[in-house]
N, C-alpha and C positions, 0 to 999 in steps of 0.2 A: 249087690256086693261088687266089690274090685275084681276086675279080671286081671290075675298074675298073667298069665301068658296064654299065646293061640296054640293051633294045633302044633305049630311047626316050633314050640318051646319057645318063641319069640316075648320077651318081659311085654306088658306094657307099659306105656308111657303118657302119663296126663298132662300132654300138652297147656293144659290153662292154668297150670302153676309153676310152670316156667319160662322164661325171659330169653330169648334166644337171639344170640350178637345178631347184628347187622353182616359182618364179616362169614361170621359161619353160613345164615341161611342164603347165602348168594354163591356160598361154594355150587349150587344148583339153581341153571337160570329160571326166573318166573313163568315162563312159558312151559319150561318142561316138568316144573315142578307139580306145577296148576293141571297141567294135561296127565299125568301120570300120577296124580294123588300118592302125594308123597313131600315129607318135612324132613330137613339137614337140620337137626337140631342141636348136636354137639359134635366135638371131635376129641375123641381122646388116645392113649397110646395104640390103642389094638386099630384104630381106625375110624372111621365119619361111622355115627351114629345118626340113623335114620329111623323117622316114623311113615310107617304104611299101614297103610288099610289090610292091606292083603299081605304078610311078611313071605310066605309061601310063591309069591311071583318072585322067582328065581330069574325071569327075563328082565325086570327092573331092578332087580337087585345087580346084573352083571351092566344093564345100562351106566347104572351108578356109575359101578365101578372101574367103566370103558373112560366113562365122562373125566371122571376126577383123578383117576389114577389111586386110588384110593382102597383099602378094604372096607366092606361094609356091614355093621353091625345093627342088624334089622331089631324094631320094636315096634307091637303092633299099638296103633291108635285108631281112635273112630274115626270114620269118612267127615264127619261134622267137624271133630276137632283138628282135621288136619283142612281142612276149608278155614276154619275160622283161623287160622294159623298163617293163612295167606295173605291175611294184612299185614301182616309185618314186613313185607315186601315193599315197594315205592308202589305208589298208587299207579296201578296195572294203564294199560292204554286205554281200556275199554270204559273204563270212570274218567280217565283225562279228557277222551275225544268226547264223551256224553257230557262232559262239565263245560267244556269249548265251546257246543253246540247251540246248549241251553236247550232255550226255546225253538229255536230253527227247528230244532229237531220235529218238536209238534207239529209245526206248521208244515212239515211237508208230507206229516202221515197223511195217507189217503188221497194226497193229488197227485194228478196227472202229471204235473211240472211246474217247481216251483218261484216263486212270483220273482226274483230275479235271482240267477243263480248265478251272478256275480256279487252276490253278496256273504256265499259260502266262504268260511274259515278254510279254504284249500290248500293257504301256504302255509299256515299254524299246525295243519292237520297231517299235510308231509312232512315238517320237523319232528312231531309229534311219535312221526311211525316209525321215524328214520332212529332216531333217540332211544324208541325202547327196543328196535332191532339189535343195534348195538351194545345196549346193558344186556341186554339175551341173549347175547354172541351167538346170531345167527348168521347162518352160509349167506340164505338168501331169501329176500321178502317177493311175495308174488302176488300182483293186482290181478284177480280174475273174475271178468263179468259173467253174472247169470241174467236170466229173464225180469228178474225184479228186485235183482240186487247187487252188490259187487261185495265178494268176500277177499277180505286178507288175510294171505298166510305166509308164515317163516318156518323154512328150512331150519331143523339144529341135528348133527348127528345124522342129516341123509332123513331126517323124517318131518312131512308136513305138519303142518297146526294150523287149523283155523283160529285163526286170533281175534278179527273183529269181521262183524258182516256193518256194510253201510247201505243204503238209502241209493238206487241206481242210480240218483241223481248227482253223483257225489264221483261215478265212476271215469267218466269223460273230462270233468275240472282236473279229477287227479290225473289222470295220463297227459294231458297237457303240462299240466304241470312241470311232471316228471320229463318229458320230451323238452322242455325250455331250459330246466338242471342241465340238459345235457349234448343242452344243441343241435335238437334233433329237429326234423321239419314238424312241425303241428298242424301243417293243410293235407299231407300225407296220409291214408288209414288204413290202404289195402296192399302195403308191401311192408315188409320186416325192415327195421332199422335198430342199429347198434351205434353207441354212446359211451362217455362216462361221465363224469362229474365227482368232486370233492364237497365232502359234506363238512362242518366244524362241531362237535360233540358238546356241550353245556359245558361236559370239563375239559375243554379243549381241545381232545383229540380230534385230528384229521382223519378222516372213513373215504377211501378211496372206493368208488362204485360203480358198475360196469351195468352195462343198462342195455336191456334185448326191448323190441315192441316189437308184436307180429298181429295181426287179423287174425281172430276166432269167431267163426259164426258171427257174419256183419259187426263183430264189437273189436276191441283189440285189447292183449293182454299185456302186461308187462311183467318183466322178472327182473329184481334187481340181484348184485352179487356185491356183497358187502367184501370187499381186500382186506385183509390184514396184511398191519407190516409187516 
């Protein structure tokens, strides 16, 4: 049978029979919508209508409400349907940089080091990250290497997200990279250097970017800080 409402009186709502604006579901960015299981599905007088899993998490319901300036009128939905919900977003980073890669990708599971890694998508791959930091209106994006991988995350609201883990091989192109945006030395690894660089947005906006690299355990991290005008 239909579930009317959870414990917390909260209606539900069956997301796979409605169509939900482009405009509405970005009043909350994909990052924080995705990590926090949770859909902006409409918005009407009393305030943003939202679907959660859990309507009784009273800590995302005031997140919401920090984020958008908004009231917020909770409806519970299943965890499945508010997942399947998340394509209606632009195609996340983590399908972009896997569609970029292709095959590359296979070819480097399980080796030591791959057969020329100047042939990495490196500068596709930091537009790439730069792009959807920005539609996510993120503080700040953070390259951090581990032993057999290097994960990225973005700041929103003072809180991390792991957004994509890449292949370690992938972690050294990118800080070069990012050190050449910004004029940094690239022969340099065991002192801290600060940068900036201007980035241009698909839809034109200019992203002004402040750039830290320091040494962490023989590797080195970067943090970017995305400016707003």
């Amino acid at each position: 049978g239909q579930i009317i409402a959870d414990e917390m009186g909260a209606p539900f709502i069956n997301l796979k029979k409605i169509k939900i604006k482009k405009e509405i579901l970005e009043i909350m960015p994909e990052v924080a919508a995705r990590t926090r299981g949770l859909i902006v599905f409409d918005r009407g007088e009393e305030g943003l209508k939202v679907a959660l899993s859990d309507p009784s998490d009273l800590e995302v319901r005031e997140f919401i409400e920090r984020k958008t300036g908004e009231k917020v009128i909770p409806y519970f939905a299943t965890q499945k349907d508010i997942e399947a919900s998340l394509r209606y977003y632009r195609k996340g980073l983590k399908e972009e940089v896997e569609a970029l890669l292709g095959e590359s990708i296979k070819d480097l599971e399980g080796r030591k080091e791959p057969a020329d890694i100047s042939k990495l998508p490196i500068i596709k791959i930091t537009e790439l990250i730069l792009e959807s930091a920005y539609h996510a209106r993120v503080s700040d994006v953070h390259f951090e290497p581990y032993q057999d991988k290097t994960i990225l995350r973005y700041r929103i609201d003072g809180v991390l997200y792991d957004v994509l883990v890449l292949s370690k091989f992938f972690h050294d192109p990118l800080i070069a990279r990012i050190k050449i945006l910004s004029s940094l030395r690239t022969d340099l690894h065991d002192a801290a250097q600060d940068g900036r660089f201007s980035f241009d947005t698909s839809g034109g906006e200019k992203v002004d970017i402040r750039v830290s690299v320091g040494p962490v355990e023989r590797e080195e991290k970067a943090v970017l800080r995305l400016l707003s005008e």
